[in-house]
TORKOL-4160 file (C-alpha; in steps of 0.2 Angstrom, whole numbers, padded with zeros to 4 digits, m for minus):
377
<pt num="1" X="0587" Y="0682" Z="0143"/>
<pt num="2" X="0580" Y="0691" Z="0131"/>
<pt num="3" X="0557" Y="0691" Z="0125"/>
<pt num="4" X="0544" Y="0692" Z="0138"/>
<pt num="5" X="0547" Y="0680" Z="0149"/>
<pt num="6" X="0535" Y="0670" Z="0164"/>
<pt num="7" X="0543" Y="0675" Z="0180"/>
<pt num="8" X="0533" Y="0670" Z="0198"/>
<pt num="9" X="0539" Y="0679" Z="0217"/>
<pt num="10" X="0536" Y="0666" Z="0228"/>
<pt num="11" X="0533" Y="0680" Z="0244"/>
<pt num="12" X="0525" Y="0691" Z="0254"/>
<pt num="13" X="0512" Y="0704" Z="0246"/>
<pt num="14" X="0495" Y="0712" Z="0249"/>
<pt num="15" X="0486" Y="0708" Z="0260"/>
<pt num="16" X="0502" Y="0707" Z="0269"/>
<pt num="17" X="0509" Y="0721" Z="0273"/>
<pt num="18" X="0526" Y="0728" Z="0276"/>
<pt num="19" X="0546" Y="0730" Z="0269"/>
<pt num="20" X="0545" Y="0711" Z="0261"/>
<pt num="21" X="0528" Y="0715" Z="0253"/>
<pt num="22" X="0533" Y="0732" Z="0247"/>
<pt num="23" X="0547" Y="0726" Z="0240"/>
<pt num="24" X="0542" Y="0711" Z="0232"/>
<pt num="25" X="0528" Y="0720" Z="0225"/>
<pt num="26" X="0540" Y="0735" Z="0218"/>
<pt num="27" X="0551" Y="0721" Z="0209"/>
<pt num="28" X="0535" Y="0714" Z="0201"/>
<pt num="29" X="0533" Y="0731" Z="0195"/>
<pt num="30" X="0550" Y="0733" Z="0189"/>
<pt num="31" X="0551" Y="0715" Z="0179"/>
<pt num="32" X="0532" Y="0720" Z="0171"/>
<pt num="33" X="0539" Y="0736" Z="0164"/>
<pt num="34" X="0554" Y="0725" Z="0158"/>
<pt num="35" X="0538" Y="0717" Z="0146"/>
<pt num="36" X="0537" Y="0702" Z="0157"/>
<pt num="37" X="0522" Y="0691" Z="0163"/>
<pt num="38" X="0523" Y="0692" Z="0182"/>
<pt num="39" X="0512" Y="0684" Z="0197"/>
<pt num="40" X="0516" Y="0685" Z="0217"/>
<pt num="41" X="0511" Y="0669" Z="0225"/>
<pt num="42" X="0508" Y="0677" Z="0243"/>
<pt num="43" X="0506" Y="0670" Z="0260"/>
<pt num="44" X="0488" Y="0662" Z="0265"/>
<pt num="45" X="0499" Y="0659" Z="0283"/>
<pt num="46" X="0515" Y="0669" Z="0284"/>
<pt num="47" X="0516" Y="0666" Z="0303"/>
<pt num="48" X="0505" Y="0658" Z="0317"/>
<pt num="49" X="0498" Y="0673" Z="0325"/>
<pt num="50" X="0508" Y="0666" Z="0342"/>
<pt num="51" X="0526" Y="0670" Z="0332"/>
<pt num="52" X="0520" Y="0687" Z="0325"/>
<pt num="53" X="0526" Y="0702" Z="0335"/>
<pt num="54" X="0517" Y="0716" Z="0329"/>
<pt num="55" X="0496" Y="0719" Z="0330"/>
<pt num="56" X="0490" Y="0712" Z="0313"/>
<pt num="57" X="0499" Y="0704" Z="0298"/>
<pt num="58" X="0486" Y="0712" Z="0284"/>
<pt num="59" X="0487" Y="0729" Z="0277"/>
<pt num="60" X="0472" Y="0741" Z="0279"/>
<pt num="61" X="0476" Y="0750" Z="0262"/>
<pt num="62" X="0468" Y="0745" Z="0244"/>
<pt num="63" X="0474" Y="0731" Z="0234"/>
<pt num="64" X="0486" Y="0735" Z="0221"/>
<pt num="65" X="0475" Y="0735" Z="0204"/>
<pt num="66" X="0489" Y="0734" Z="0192"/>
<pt num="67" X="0497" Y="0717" Z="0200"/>
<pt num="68" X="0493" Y="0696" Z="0198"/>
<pt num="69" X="0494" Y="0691" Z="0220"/>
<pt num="70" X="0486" Y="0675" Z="0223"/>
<pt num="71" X="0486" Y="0672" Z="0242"/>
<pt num="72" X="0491" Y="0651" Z="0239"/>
<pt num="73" X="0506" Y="0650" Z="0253"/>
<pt num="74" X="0506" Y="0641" Z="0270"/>
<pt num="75" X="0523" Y="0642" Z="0279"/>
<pt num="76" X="0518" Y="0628" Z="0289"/>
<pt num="77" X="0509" Y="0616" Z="0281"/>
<pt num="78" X="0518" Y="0603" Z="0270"/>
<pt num="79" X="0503" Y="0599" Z="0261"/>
<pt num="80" X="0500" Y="0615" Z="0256"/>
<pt num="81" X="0520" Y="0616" Z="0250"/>
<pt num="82" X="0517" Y="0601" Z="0241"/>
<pt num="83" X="0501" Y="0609" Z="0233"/>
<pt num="84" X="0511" Y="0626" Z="0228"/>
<pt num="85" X="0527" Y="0616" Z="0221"/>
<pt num="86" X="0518" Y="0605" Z="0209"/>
<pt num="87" X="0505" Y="0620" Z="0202"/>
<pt num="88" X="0523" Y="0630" Z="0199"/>
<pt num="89" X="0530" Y="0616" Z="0191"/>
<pt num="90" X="0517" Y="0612" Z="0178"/>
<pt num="91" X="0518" Y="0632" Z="0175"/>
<pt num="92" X="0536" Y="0632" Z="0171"/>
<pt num="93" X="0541" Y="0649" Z="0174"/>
<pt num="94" X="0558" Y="0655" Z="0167"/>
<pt num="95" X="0563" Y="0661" Z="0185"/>
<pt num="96" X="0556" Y="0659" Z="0201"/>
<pt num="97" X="0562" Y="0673" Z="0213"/>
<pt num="98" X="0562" Y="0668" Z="0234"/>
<pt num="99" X="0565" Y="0683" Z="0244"/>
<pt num="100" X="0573" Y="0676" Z="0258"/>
<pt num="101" X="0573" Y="0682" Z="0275"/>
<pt num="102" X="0575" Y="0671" Z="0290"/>
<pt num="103" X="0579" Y="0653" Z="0292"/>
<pt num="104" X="0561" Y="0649" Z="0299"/>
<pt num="105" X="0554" Y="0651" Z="0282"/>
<pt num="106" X="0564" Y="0639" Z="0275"/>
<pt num="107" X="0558" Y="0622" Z="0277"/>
<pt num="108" X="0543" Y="0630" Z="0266"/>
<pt num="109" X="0554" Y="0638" Z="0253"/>
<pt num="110" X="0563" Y="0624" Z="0251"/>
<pt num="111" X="0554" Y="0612" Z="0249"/>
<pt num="112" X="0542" Y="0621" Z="0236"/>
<pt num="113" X="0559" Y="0623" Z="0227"/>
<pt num="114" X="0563" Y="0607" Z="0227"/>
<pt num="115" X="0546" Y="0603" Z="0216"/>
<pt num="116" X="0547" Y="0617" Z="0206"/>
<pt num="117" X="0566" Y="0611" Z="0199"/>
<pt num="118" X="0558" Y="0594" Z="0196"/>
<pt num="119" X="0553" Y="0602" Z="0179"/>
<pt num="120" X="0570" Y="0603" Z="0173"/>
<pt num="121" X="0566" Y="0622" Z="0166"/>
<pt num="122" X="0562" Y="0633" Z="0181"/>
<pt num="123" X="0577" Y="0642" Z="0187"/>
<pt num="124" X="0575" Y="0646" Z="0206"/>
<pt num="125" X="0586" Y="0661" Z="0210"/>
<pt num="126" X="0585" Y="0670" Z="0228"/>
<pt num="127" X="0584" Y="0687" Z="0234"/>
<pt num="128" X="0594" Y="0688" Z="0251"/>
<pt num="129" X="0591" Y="0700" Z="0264"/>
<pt num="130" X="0601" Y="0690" Z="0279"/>
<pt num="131" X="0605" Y="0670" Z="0278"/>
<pt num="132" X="0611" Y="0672" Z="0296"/>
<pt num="133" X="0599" Y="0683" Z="0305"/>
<pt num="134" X="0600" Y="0695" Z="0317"/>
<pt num="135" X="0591" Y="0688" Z="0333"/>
<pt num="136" X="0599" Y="0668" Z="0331"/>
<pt num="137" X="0591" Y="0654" Z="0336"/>
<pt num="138" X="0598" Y="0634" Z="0337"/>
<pt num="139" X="0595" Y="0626" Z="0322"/>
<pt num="140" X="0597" Y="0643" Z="0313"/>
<pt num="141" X="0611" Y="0635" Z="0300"/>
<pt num="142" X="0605" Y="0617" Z="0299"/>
<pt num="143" X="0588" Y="0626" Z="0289"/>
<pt num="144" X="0598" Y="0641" Z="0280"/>
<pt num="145" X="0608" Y="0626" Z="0273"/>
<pt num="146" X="0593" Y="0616" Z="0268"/>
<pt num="147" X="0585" Y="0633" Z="0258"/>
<pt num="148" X="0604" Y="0634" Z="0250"/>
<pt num="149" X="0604" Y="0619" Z="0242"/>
<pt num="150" X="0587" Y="0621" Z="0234"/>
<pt num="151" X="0594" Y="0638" Z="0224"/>
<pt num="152" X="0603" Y="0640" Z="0208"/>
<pt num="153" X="0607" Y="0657" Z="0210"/>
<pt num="154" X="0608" Y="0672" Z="0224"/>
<pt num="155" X="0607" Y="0691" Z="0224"/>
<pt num="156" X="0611" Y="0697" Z="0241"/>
<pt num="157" X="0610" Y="0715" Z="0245"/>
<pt num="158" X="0624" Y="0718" Z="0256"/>
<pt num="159" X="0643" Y="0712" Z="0255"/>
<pt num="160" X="0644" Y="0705" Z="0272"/>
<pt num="161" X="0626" Y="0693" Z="0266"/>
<pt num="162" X="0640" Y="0687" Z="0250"/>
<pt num="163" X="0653" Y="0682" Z="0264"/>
<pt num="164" X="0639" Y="0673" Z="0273"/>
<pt num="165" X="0632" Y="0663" Z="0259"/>
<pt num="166" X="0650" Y="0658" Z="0256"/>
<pt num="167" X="0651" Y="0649" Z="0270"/>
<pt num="168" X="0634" Y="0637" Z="0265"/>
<pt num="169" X="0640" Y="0637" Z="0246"/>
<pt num="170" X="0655" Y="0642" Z="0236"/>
<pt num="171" X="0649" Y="0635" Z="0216"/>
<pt num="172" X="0631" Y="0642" Z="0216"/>
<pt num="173" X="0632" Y="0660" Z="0204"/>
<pt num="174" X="0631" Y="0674" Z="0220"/>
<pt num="175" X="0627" Y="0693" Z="0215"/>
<pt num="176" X="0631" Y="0710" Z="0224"/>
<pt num="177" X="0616" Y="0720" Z="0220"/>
<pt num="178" X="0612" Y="0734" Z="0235"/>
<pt num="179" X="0593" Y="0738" Z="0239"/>
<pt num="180" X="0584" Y="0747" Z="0224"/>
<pt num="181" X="0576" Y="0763" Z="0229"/>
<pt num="182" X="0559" Y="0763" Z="0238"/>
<pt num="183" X="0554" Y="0777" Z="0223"/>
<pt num="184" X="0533" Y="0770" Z="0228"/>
<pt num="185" X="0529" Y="0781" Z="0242"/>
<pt num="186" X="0524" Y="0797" Z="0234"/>
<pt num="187" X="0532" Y="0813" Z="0229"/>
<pt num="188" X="0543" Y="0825" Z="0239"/>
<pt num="189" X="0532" Y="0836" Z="0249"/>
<pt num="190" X="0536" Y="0851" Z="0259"/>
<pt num="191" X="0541" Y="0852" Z="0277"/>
<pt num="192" X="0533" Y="0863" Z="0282"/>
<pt num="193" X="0518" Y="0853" Z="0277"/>
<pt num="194" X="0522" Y="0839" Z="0281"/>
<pt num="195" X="0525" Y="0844" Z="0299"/>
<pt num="196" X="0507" Y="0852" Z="0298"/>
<pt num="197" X="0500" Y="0836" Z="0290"/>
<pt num="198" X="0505" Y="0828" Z="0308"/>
<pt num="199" X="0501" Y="0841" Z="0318"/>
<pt num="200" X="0521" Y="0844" Z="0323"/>
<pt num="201" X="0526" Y="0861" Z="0330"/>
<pt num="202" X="0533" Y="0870" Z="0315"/>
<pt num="203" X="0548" Y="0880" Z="0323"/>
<pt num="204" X="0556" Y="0866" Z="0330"/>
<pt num="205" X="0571" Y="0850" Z="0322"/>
<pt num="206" X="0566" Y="0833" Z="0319"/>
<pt num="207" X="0576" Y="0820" Z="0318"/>
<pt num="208" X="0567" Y="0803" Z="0313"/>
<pt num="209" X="0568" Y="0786" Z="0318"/>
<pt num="210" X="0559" Y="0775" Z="0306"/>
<pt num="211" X="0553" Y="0756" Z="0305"/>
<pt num="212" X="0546" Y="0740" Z="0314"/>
<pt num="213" X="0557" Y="0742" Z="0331"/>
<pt num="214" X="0568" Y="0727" Z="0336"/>
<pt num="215" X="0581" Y="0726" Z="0348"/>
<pt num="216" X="0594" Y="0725" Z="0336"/>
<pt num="217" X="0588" Y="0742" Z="0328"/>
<pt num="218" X="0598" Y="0750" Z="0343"/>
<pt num="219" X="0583" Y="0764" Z="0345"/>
<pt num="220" X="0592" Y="0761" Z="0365"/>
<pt num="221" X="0606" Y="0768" Z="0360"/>
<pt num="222" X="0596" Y="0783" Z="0351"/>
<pt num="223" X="0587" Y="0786" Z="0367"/>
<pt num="224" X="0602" Y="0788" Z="0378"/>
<pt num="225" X="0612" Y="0799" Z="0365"/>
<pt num="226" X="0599" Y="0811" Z="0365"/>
<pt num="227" X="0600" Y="0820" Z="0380"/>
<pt num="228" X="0619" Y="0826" Z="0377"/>
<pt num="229" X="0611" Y="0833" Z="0360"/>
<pt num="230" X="0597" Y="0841" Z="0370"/>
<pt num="231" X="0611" Y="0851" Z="0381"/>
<pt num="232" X="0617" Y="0859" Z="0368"/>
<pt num="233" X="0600" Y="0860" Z="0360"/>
<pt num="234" X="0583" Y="0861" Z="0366"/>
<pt num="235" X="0572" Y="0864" Z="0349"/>
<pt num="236" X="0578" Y="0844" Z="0343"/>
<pt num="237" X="0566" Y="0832" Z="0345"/>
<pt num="238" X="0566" Y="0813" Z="0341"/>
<pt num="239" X="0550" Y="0808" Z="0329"/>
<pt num="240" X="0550" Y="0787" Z="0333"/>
<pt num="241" X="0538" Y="0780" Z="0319"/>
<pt num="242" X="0536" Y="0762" Z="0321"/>
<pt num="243" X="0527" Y="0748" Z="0329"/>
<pt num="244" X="0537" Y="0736" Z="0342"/>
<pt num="245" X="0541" Y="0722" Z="0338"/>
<pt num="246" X="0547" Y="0717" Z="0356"/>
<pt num="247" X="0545" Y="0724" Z="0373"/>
<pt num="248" X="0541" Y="0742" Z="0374"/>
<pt num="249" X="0545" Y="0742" Z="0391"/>
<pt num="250" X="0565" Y="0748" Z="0392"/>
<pt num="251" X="0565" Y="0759" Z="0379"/>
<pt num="252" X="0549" Y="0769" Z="0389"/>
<pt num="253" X="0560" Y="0766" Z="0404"/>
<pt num="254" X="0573" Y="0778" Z="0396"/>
<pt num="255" X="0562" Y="0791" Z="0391"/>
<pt num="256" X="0556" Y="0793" Z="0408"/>
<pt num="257" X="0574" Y="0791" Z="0416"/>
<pt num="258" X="0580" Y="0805" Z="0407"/>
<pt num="259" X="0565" Y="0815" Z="0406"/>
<pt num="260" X="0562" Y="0815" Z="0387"/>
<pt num="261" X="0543" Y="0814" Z="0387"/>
<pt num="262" X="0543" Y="0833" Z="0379"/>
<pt num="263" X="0556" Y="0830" Z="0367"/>
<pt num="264" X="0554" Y="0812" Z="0360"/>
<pt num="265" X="0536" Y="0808" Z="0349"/>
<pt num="266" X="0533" Y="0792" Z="0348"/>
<pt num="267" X="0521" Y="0786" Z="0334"/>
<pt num="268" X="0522" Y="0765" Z="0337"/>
<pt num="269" X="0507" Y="0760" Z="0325"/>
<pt num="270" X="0512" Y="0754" Z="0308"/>
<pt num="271" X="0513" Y="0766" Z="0297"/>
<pt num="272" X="0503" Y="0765" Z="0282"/>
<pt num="273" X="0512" Y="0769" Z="0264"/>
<pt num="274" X="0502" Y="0782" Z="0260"/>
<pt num="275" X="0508" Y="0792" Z="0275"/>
<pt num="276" X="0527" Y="0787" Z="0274"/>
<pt num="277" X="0530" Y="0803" Z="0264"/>
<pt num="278" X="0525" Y="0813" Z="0278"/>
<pt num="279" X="0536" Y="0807" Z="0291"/>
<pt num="280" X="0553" Y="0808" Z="0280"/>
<pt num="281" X="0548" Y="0825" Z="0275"/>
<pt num="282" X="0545" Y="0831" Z="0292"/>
<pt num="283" X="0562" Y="0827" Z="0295"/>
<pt num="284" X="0580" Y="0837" Z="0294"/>
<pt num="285" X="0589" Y="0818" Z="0296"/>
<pt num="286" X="0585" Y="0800" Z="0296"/>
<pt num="287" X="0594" Y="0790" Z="0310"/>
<pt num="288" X="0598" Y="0775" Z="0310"/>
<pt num="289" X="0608" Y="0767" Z="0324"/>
<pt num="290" X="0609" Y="0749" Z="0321"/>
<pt num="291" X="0620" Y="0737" Z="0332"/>
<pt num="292" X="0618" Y="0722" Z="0318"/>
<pt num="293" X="0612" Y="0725" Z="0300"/>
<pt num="294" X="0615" Y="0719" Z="0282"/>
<pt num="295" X="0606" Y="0731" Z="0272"/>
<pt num="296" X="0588" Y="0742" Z="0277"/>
<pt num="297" X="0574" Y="0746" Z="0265"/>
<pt num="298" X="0573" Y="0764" Z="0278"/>
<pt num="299" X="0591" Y="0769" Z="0270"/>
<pt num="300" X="0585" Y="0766" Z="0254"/>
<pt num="301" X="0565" Y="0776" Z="0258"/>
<pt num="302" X="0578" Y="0791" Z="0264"/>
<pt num="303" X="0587" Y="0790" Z="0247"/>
<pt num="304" X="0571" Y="0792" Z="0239"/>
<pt num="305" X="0567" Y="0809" Z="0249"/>
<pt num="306" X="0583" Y="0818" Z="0248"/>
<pt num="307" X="0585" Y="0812" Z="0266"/>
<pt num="308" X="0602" Y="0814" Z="0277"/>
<pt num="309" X="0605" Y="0799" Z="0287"/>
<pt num="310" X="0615" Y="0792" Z="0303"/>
<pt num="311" X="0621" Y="0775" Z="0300"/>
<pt num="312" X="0631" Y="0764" Z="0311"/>
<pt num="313" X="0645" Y="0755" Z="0302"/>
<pt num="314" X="0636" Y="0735" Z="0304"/>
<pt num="315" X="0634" Y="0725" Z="0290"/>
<pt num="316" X="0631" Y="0735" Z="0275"/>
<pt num="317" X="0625" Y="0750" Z="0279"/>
<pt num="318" X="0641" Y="0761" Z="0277"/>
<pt num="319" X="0642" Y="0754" Z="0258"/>
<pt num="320" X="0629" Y="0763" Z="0253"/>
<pt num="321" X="0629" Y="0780" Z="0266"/>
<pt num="322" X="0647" Y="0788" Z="0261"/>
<pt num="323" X="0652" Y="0797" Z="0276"/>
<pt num="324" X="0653" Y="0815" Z="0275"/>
<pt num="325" X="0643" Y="0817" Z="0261"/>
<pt num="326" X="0626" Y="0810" Z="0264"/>
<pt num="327" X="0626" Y="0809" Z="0282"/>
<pt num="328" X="0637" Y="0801" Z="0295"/>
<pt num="329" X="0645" Y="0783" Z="0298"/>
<pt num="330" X="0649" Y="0780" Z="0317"/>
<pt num="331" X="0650" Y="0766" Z="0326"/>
<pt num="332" X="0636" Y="0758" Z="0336"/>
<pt num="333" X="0643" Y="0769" Z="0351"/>
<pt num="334" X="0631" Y="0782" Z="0362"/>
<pt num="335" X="0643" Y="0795" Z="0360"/>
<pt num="336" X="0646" Y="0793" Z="0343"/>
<pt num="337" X="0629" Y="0795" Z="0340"/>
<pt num="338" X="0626" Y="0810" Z="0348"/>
<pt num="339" X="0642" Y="0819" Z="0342"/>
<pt num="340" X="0637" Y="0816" Z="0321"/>
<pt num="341" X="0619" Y="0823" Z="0328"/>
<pt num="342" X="0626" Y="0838" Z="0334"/>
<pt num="343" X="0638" Y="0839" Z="0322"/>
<pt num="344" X="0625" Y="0839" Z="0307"/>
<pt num="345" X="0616" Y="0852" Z="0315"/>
<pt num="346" X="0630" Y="0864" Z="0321"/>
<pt num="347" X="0637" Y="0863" Z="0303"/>
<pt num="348" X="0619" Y="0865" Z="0294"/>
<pt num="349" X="0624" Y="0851" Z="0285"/>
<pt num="350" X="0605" Y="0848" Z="0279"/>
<pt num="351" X="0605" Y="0856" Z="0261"/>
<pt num="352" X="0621" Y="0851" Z="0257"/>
<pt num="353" X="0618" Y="0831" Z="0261"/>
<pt num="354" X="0601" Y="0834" Z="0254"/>
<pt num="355" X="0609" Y="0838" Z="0237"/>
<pt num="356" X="0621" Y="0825" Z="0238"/>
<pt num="357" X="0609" Y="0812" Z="0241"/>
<pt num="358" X="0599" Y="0816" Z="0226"/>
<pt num="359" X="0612" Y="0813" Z="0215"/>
<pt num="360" X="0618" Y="0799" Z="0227"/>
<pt num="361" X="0602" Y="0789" Z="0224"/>
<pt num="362" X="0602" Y="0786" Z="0206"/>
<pt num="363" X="0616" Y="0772" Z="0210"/>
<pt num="364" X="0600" Y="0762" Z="0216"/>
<pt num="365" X="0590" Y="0756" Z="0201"/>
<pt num="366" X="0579" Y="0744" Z="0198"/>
<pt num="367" X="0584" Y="0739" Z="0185"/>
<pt num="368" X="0602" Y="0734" Z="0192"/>
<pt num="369" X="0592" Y="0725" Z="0201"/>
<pt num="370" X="0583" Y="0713" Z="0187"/>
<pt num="371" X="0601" Y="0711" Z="0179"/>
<pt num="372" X="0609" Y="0705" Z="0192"/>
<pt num="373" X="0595" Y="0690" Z="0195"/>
<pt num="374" X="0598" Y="0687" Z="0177"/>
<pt num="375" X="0617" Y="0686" Z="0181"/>
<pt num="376" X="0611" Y="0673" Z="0195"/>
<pt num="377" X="0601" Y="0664" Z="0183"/>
């Protein structure tokens, strides 16, 4: 496609808060700098607040001033999809673009689709972060399948989401694209300033744990891998900056079975964008130690700041962290974990993945990103 186009995010974005509103409202960004007429039609209701995990849905931080968001979408209203769908449909958009996330949203996606492609214009292409999610529930498939066959087109972000959607559709046009870079949180600062900016002892190793906590994250396994690290180490510390999104409870429980109040930091409010910069600056290595993934928006934050990472070898993680280069593949395994920690610091490999990952990183493009929706399309 070629001229300015009309292109609509139907999504979250401010006043929400969080990856899929970052993200949504970076793509925006990217497809305005491509010369294209671009509005986000965010969440009025993204979840009743009794299926929300965390403490608020809504950012605390200004509104983005260079961006068209009208808050228009109720996930659980059928009136209101109804409402959305038809006002889309009279616009007729070149592409709508759904970022798709879990199966519970897709009654609502669906269905404002379905009306949309009534206009026999629109072309309704998704963004896939999983089509079978991480924590499953009955009825899982059923809806996934529904929000399919409402789609022309998908762009999912890991190989193993590819092989997924396979299994719902095998006609539909289907793109490998992997996560743009998170290039909006601010510049490279310091570490030692960092550190300072969050009042962290400046002579001792960070490593950092990142992101809303779930149990599939595996911060568990972290937990338990850090006391061999800590034998042969005493100045490592584990930064945890994240709210829960489940119970808190075991993961305490492991602190205080292995006497890790001293060494482990735990920051569990969300954190705001404005302060993400000083959490992966602080840090010699980014840790990851997922027991399910597809692909995470904190591998692609670490990209941004030159970050080494730990990755577990689940979903689609390892197709973007080459072993031995940036970081460390392992498998979702305690010992394995703590043997890549104490290997990356035993070998200083710091400077030497840090230069790596800057070079690494200019794989992750934006504007990959906008091509391959108009491959969907």
């Amino acid at each position: 496609m070629t001229g300015k186009r009309k292109i609509v995010i139907i999504g979250s974005a401010y006043p929400l808060r969080g990856g899929l509103a970052t993200y949504n409202e970076r793509l925006a960004k990217a497809f305005m700098a491509n010369g294209d007429d671009v509005t986000i039609e965010t969440f009025s209701l993204q979840y009743p607040s009794f299926l929300f995990p965390g403490k608020t849905q809504y950012s605390e931080s200004p509104a983005p001033a260079d961006l068209h968001i009208e808050v228009s979408v109720n996930s659980v209203n059928p009136f209101n999809w109804l409402k959305v769908g038809n006002k889309i449909r009279r616009q007729r958009p070149d592409i709508v673009i759904i970022k798709f996330w879990m199966p519970f949203m897709a009654p609502c996606f669906g269905k404002i689709a379905r009306i949309i492609k009534k206009n026999k214009f629109t072309r309704i292409i998704s963004i896939i972060d999983n089509i079978i999610p991480h924590e499953k529930r009955g009825g899982d498939r059923l809806l996934a399948n529904y929000f399919v066959k409402s789609v022309d087109g998908f762009v999912a972000m890991s190989k193993s989401v590819l092989t997924d959607l396979e299994t719902f559709d095998s006609k539909k046009p289907k793109i490998f694209c992997p996560h743009p870079l998170y290039d909006n949180f601010g510049a490279i600062i310091p570490k030692e300033i960092a550190k300072e900016k969050l009042s962290l002892d400046p002579s001792l190793k960070y490593m950092l744990f990142f992101g809303f906590i779930r149990d599939y994250k595996g911060l568990d396994l972290l937990l338990e891998a850090f006391p061999a690290c800590l034998e042969k180490d005493k100045s490592l510390r584990l930064l945890v900056a994240g709210e829960f999104y489940t119970d808190n409870k075991p993961y305490f429980e492991i602190i205080k079975k292995h006497k890790l109040e001293e060494f482990v930091i735990m920051h569990n409010d969300f954190i705001p964008d404005e302060k993400v910069a000083e959490y992966f600056c602080a840090a010699d290595i980014v840790v990851q130690p997922y027991k399910d993934a597809t692909q995470s928006g904190v591998t692609q934050i670490a990209y941004h700041f030159c970050k080494p990472m730990i990755v577990t070898d689940v979903g689609g993680l390892s197709e973007i962290v080459p072993h031995g280069k940036v970081g460390y593949v392992v498998n979702p395994v305690i010992s394995e974990i703590s043997a890549a920690i104490l290997t990356f610091y035993s070998e200083n490999k710091e400077q030497e993945f840090s230069a790596n990952a800057s070079l690494e990183k200019e794989k992750y493009s934006w504007k990959s990103m906008i091509d391959a929706v108009e491959k969907a399309c």
